[in-house]
N, C-alpha and C positions, 0 to 999 in steps of 0.2 A: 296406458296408451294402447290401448286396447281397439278403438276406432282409427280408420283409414285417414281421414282428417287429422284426428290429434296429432299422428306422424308425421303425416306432410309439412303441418305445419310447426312441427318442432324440425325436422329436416331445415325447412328454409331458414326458422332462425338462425340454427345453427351457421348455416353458408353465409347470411348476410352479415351477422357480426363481424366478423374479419375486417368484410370490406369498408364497414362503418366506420371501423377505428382507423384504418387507412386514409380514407376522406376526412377525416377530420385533423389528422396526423399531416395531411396537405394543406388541408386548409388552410392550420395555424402557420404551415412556412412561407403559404404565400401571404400572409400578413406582413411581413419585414419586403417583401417584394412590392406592396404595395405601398407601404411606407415609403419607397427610396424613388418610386415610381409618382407618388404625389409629390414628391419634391421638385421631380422635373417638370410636373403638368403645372403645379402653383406657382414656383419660384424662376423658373430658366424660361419657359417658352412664353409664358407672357412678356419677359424680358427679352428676347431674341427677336419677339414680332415688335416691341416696340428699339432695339436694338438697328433693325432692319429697318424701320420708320425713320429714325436718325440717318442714317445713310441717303436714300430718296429723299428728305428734306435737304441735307449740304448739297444733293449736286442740285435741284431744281434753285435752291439759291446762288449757287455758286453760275446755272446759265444765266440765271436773272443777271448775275453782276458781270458777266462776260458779254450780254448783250445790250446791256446800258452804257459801257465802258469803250461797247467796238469802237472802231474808227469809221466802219459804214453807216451809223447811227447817227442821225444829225437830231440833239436836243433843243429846242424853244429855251427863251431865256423866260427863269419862271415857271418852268414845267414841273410839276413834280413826281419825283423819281418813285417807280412803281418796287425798287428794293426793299424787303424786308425780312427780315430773321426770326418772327416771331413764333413761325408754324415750327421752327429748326428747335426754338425757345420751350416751346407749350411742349414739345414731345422729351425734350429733355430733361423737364420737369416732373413727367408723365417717371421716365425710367426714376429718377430721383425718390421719386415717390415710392415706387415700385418697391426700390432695393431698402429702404428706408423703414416700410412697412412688412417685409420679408424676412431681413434680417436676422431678428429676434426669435422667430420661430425657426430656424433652417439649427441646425445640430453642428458642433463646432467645427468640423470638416469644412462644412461647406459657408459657413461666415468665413473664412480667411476669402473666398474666392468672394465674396461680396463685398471684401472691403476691397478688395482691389480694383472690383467694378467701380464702387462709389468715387475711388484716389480718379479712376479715368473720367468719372461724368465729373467731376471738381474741373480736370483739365480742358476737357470740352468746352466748359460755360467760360474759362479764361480765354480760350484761345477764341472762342465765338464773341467774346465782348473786345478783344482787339480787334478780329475781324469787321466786327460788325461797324466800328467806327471808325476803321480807317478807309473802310467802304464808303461809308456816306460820306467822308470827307470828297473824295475820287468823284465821288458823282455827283456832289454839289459842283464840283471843279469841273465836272466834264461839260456841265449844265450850264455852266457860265462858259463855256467856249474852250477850256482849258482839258488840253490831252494830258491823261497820266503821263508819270514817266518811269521809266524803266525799274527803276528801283522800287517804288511806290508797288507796282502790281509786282514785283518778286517779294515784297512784303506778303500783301494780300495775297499770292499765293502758295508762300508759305505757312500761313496763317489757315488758307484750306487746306494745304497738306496734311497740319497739324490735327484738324479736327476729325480730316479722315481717318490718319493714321489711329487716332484714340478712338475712332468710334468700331474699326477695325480690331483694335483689340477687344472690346468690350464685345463685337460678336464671335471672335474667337473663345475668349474664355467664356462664355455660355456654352458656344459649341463643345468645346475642351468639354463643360463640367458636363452638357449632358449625354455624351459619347460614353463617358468614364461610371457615369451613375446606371445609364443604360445597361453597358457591357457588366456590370456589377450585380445586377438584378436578373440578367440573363442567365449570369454563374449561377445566384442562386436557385432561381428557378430551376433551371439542369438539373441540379442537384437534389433538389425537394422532386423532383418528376423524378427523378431513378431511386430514390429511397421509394415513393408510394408505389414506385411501376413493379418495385420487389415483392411489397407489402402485397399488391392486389395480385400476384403472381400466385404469391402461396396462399391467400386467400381462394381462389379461384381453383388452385388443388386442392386444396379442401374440400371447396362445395364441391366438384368433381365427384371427389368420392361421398359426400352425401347425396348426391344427385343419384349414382349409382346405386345407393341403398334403397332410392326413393322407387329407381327402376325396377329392382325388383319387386319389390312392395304392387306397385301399379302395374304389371307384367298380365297381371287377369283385362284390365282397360284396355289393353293394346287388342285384345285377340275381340272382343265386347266392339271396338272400333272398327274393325277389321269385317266383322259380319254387318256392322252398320251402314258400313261401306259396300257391301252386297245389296242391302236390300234397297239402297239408295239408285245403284247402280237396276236395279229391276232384276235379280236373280232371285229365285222361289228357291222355298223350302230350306231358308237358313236358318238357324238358333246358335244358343252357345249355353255351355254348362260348365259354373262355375260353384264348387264346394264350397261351404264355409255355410257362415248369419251374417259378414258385413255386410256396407252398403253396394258391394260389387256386388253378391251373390244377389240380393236383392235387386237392384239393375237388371242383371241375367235376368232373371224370370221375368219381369215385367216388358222388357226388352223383345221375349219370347211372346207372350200373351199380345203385344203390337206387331208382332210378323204376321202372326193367323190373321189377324184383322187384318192387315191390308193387304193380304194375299186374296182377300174375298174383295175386294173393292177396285185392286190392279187391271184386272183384264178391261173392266168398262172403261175403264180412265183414260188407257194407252192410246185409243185410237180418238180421242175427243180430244187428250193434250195432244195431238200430233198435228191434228186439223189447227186446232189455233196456235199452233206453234209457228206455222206453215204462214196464216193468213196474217200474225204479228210480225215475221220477218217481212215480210212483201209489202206492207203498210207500213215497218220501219225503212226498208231500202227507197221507199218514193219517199216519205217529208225528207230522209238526208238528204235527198239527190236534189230538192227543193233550193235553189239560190235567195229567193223572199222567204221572208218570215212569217210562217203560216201556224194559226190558234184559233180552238173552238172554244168559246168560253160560255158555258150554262149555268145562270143561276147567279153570274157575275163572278163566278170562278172558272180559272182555266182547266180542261178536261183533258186536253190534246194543245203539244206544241210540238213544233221540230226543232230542230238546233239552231237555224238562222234568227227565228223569235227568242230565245232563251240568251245567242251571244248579245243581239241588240236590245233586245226589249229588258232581257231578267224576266221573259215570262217561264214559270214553272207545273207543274200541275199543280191541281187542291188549292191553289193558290188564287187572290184575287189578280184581276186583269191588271197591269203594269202602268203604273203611268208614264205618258201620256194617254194611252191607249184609252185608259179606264172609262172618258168621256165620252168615246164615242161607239161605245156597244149600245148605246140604245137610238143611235141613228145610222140604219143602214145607208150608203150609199159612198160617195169617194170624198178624203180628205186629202192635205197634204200637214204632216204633222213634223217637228224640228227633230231630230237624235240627241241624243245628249255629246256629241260628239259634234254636234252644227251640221250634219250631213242632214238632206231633204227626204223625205220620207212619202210617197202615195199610199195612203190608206184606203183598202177599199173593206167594208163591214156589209155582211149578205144572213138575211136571216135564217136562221137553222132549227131544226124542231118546235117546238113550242114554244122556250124561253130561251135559244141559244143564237149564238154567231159565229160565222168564221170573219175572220179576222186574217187580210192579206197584207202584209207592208212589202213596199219597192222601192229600194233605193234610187233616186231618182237627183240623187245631188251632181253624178257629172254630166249628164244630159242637161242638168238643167243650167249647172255654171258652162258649158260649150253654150248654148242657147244667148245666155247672158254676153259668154266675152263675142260672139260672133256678132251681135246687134252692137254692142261697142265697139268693132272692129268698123264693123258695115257705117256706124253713125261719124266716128273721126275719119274714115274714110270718105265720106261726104262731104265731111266739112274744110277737109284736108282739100278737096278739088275745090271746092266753092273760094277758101283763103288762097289756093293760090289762083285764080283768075284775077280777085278781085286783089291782092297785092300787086301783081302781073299790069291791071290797070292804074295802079294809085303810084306806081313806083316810078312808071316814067314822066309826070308831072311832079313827081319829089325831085327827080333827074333835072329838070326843068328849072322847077325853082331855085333849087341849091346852086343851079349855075349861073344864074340871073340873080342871085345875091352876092355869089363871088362878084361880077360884073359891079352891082352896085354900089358893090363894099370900095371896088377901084374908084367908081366915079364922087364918090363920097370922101373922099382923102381932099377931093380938092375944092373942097368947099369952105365955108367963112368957119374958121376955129368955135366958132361960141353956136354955131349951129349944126357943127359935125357931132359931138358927141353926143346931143340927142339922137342923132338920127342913125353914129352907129351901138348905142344899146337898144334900138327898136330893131334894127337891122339883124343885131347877135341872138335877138328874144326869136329871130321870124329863123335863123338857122340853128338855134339848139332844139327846138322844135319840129325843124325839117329834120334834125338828126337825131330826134324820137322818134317819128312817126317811120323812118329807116330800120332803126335798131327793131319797133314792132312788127313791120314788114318781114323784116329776115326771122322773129322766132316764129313767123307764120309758116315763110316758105322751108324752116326747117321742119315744124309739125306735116307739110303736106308731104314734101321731098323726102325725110328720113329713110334710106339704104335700109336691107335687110340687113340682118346681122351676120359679120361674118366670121367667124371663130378660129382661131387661131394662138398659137402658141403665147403668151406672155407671160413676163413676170408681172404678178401681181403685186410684189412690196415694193417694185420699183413704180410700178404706175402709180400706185398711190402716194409715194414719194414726187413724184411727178406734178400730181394733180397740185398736194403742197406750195410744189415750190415756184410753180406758175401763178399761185394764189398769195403767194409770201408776200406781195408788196401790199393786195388791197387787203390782204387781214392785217399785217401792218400798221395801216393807215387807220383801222376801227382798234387796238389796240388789240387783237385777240389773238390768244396762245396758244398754239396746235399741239395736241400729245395723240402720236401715229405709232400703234403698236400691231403689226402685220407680219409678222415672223416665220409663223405656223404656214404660210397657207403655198407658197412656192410659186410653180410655173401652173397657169390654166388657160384652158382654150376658151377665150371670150374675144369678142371684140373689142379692143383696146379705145380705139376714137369714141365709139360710142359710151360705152360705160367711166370715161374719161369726161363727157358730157353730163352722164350723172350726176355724178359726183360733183361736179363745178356745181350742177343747178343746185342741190343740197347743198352744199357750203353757203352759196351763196344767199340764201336761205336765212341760212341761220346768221350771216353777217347782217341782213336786213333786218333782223328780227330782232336784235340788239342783243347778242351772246358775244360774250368777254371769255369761254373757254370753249376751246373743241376738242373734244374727243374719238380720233378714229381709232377702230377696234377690227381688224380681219382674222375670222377662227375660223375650223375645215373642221367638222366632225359629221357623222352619223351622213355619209357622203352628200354633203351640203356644206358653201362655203358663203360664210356669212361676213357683210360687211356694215358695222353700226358704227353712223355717224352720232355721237351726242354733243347735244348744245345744253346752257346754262341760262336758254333765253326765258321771255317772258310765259312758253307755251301756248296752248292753243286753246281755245275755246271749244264746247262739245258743238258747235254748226260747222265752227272752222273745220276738226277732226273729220266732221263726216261727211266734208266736202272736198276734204284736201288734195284728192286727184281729180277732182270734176274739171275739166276745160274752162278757160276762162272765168276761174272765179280766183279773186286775190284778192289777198285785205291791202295790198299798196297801190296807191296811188293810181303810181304809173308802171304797177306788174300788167301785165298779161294773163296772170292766171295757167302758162303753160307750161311751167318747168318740173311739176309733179308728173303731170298727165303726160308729157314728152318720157319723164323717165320710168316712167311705169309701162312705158309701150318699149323702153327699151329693156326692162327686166320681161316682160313677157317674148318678148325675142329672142331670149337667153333661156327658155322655159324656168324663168325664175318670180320670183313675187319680190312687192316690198310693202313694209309696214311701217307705219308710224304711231308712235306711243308718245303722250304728251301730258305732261303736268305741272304743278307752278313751278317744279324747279328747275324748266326744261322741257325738251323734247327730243326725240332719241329713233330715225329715219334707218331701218337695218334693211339691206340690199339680201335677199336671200337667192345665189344661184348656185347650178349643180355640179357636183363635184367633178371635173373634166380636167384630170393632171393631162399637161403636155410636156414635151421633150423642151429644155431648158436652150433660151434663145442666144443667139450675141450679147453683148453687152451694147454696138450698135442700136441692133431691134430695142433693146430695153430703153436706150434714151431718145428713142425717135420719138417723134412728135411731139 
């Protein structure tokens, strides 16, 4: 050992063994830690989420049978009843499964708590096949005119009691086993970490002191570094002299023979690197200061960029030109090019030396969307005076009519039996009609009339609550099931009437559209409060999609065409957007506005309007 090398590196073996057998002396303990730790990821929490799934199935069935059962519910004779247990069924076959196929593998600990699980889903499927048929008894009964009685739903309710209570157990002892298996594996871990944290303790003294051997051993490099550092630094007439034949000594002289050389070459240099040192900062302080993305690109590679090209483009040096960019270096003049971000971009390309370009980009995407919404502002503001004039004119001849058919409808009562009832279903055809061409009038003069928006404190889970329950009877009426989960989002300053009108025009929407479930969702994150309606309807088509806030376009009948383009002018009142996403399973309408917590109102304020 005789060379500077063969020490070093018998020194590092030396220090790293320790730590080797340490790391593997951890390793094999966190083996048993993983072991106890798979049992909980395999066997318990697939169990727990479908555990959890039993629970949300009894009570969604248990309102299903509280709302067939009401006494506000009037059934058709021959209707049939929309109860069923099957989804309650399919998951609890699911856990069945689960423990079924688990079992066998889990270590004899933890089988006793799976046969316990098993004895409670046994209990579940009895108590759910009572329920299930004393149910459909009640609702055939209710169906034919006949009200439970008292006893009958203390059955059925104890019958849901039952299933709760077992399915309550069944997420307790999950929970139970995997608190106990957690807290078990936490022990050991602890434990395996302060045994190795020992191991690599005295490990670490160890190397210590071979490190220190190593120190002095390499004590000639430090002083070798030290002069390197001088002549780095531009100080003349340094060397170093180091004794011996290793590779140190050897360094030293050679190290010496490259001082004299560039002490002959320093003085020219100093004042050349100073100039361009001078003339690179001043050429770097203008591109940073540069807001556009500015590149020279010669030869089809970039030469020169500054940071604003490099964050948007990914332009770099040595590198070819970026795409999109890459197409238009061999035509000078002004483009407008997409981001990858959908931000708009002005290219302008100017030729430079012989085979090169600069290359300017401008973001030009909020000029250009102001440009946009102000000509959309400026166009339903035109149209918005033009409907209401001409409603203004059509309305008081609908005035007219409608009263001259009341009139008729009197003088038509006293006419010959066998000739009144033609004449009052021509009469009803000429007033459901007047009272269409009304109902289009008013979403006119609401598109021209619509109030600025004016912001103010509400609760939002109550408004939406609100919107529900003024909508209860005609989503009723189409059979469709609202689920409203708005927890998160509290009191904010919106306009209440307006954004209440939203929301109507979207439900009702989607009751047109022939959806049997709705989905309202209100979350508040990344200060944005978002509110997504989903439907289960037929969805939209891609002309439908890309027209769905245009004015007066509707695939009904007798829509209008203005309850998108109404609420989109009220989310931009709000400085907020909305989007619609649609496909065959659905469509899914989310309201995005800004996050404006206010001071929390009456309970009054909350149920007004």
């Amino acid at each position: 050992m005789r060379t500077l090398r063969s020490r070093i590196v018998a020194a590092f073996v030396a220090a790293l063994l320790p730590a080797i057998l340490a790391l593997l002396f951890l390793v094999g303990s966190q083996r048993s830690v993983h072991a106890a730790l798979n049992v909980v990821t395999e066997a318990y929490l697939p169990l727990s989420r479908v555990a959890a799934q039993l629970e949300r199935d009894r009570d969604r069935m248990h309102n299903e049978v509280g709302f067939l059962l009401g006494e506000d519910r009037v059934m058709r004779r021959g209707a049939t009843p929309s109860f069923s247990a099957a989804q309650l069924r399919e998951t609890l076959v699911l856990a069945k499964t689960h423990v079924a196929e688990t079992e066998g593998e889990l270590p004899a600990s933890e089988r006793a708590v799976f046969g316990l699980i098993a004895k409670n889903l046994r209990n579940i499927d009895a108590l759910l096949h009572d329920y299930e048929a004393k149910t459909l008894d009640l609702i055939a009964a209710r169906q034919a005119g006949t009200m439970p009685t008292e006893r009958e739903l203390a059955f059925v309710e104890r019958r849901n009691r039952g299933v709760s209570e077992e399915t309550r157990r069944v997420t307790r002892l999950v929970d139970e086993s995997i608190a106990r298996i957690t807290r078990s594996a936490e022990e050991a871990q602890s434990r395996a970490t302060t045994i190795a944290v020992t191991a690599s303790t005295l490990s670490a003294v160890f190397a210590l002191l071979l490190v220190t051997a190593v120190i002095v051993q390499l004590r000639p490099i430090g002083e070798l570094t030290q002069q390197v550092q001088r002549v780095a630094a531009g100080e003349p007439g340094v060397g170093v002299e180091v004794a011996g034949s290793d590779e140190v000594a050897a360094l030293a002289h050679e190290f010496n023979a490259m001082v004299r050389a560039l002490e002959a070459r320093d003085t020219a240099l100093v004042d050349r690197a100073e100039e361009l040192r001078r003339l690179n900062g001043y050429l770097e302080s203008v591109l940073h200061s540069l807001d556009d993305g500015l590149m020279v690109v010669e030869a089809g590679r970039v030469t020169l960029s500054n940071p604003a090209a490099t964050s948007r483009w990914g332009a770099h040096s040595a590198r070819p030109a970026p795409p999109p960019l890459d197409g238009l270096i061999t035509r000078p003049g002004r483009h407008e090019v997409t981001g990858a971000a959908g931000t708009l971009h002005e290219v302008r390309v100017t030729s430079f030396g012989e085979t090169g370009v600069v290359v300017v980009t401008s973001d030009v995407t909020d000029a250009t969307e102001s440009k946009e919404r102000l000509a959309r502002s400026e166009r339903l503001a035109l149209v918005g005076q033009m409907l209401a004039q001409i409603t203004h004119e059509v309305r008081n001849p609908l005035n007219a009519m409608s009263l001259n058919a009341e009139l008729l409808m009197d003088e038509i009562q006293d006419l010959d039996p066998t000739k009144k009832t033609e004449a009052l279903e021509m009469l009803g055809t000429i007033s459901s009609e007047i009272d269409r061409l009304t109902d289009v009038t008013g979403h006119y003069l609401q598109l021209a009339r619509r109030p600025p928006a004016r912001l103010e404190p509400e609760n939002l889970p109550a408004l939406l609550e609100d919107v529900v329950r003024i909508l209860d009877a005609e989503l009723a009426q189409h059979g469709i099931a609202v689920a409203l989960d708005a927890s998160g989002v509290g009191v904010q300053r919106i306009d209440g009437n307006q954004l209440r009108q939203a929301l109507m025009n979207i439900v009702r929407n989607a009751t047109e559209a022939g959806a049997r479930h709705l989905r309202v969702q209100a979350t508040r994150a990344n200060r944005e409060v978002r509110i997504a309606i989903a439907d289960d309807g037929p969805g939209m088509s891609d002309e439908e999609h890309s027209r769905a806030f245009d004015p007066f376009f509707s695939t009904k009948a007798s829509g209008t065409g203005l309850g998108l383009a109404i609420t989109k002018q009220i989310l931009e009142d709000h400085d907020g957007t909305v989007h619609v996403a649609s496909s065959d399973d659905g469509s899914t309408v989310t309201l995005v506005l800004p996050d404006r917590p206010g001071q929390p109102v009456t309970p009054t304020t909350e149920s007004a309007g």
